[in-house]
Residue, then its C-alpha position, 0 to 999 in steps of 0.5 A: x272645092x272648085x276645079x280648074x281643068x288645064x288642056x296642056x299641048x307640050x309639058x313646058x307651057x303650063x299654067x305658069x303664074x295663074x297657078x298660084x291664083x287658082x289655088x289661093x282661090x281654092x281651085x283643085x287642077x287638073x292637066x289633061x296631056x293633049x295627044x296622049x290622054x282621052x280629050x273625046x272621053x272628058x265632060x266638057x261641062x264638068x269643070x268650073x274652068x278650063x284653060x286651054x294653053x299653047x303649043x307649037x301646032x296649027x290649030x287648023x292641023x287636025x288632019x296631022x294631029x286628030x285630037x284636035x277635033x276632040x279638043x274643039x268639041x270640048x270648046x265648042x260645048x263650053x262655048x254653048x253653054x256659056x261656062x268659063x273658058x280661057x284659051x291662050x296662044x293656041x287655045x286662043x286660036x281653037x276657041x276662035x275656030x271653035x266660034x268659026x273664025x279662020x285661023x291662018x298663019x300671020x303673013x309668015x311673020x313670027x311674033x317672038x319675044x316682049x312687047x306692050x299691048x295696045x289695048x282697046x277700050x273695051x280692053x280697058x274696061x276688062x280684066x286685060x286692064x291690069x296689063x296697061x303698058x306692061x310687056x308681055x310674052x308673043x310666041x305666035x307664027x299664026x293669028x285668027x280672024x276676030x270671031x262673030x260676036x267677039x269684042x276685040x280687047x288689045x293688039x299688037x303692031x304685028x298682030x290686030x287680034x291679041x284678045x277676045x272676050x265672047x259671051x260673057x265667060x269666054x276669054x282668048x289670048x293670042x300672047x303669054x300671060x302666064x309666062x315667069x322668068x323661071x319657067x322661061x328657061x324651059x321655052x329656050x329648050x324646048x324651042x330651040x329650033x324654032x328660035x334658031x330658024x328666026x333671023x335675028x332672034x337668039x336665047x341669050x337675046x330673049x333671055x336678056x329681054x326676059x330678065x328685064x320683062x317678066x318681073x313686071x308680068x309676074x306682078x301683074x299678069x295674075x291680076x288678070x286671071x284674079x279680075x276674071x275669076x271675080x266676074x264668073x263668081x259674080x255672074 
């Protein structure tokens, strides 16, 4: 059985939709809690993928959260060996520091809620192509500087840096593809003081755009994660 290791931050952001993918196709998962257990103890080579998903932490903040040095170890050994590597929200952002990319907070503008990408050619022409013109979740206060080497696959009015691909089996998303409607309604809890700082933004309003957005994500979304698995199979 392959095995799919997801490096998780807070309990709320999971795998979400990719998990069902990951098990049809076979995929044994394990989660690993970021902050709690050993990141410096894991092979990082062991695993056939790694996700490593978000959280409401700076990935420049490992002099506040110190297992993040362990965490971009791991990355970066992924990385130089070329193994399959999906980071999303925060861990978009670690495998950009992983690749020595400044990550820095995006011009004190917060990016909450559902919108479309703007996706490039080589976007196109990539897994992200089953996102064309479907809206997707943001939840980011902090973006990245496009990696050396990396091939820029979508942005966004706010953020130019939405996705990456590097070396071939390397992929970063700065927003949420994995997120459901069900699993919404802990991202309302969890983040609810980050929700009520934000001028204009409220949980019934991201509720209500939720209702309208994720079915079309839960549909396609996944595709994503199904079109990269098929290009690390072929590899």
């Amino acid at each position: 059985m392959t095995h799919c290791l997801a490096i998780r931050h807070v309990a709320f952001e999971d795998l979400g939709s990719f998990e069902p993918v990951l098990l049809r196709a076979g995929y044994d998962i394990t989660y690993v809690e970021a902050g709690w257990d050993d990141l410096a103890a894991l092979d990082p080579l062991a695993a056939d993928l790694v996700v490593v998903l978000g959280g409401p932490i700076g990935a420049y903040e490992d002099d506040i959260y110190p297992f993040l040095r362990h965490e971009l170890a791991l990355i970066a050994a992924r990385l130089q060996a070329g193994r399959p590597l999906i980071g999303i929200c925060l861990g978009a952002q670690l495998i950009a520091r992983a690749l020595g990319a400044r990550v820095y907070p995006n011009n004190g503008v917060k990016e909450i809620g559902w919108s479309r990408l703007d996706l490039s050619e080589a976007g196109m022409a990539s897994p992200l192509k089953a996102l064309a013109g479907i809206p997707v979740l943001h939840w980011h206060g902090d973006t990245f500087d496009l990696p050396a080497g990396a091939t820029l696959l979508a942005s966004t009015a706010i953020t130019r840096n939405q996705a990456f691909a590097w070396g071939g089996a390397a992929l970063g998303l700065q927003f949420h593809v994995e997120a459901t409607a069900r699993g919404m309604e802990r991202w309302f809890i969890g983040h609810a003081a980050e929700i009520g700082s934000v001028a204009g933004l409220s949980v019934c309003g991201l509720r209500a755009a939720t209702v309208s957005a994720a079915p079309l994500l839960e549909r396609h979304g996944p595709q994503v994660l199904d079109a990269f698995l098929a290009a690390m199979s072929s590899v």
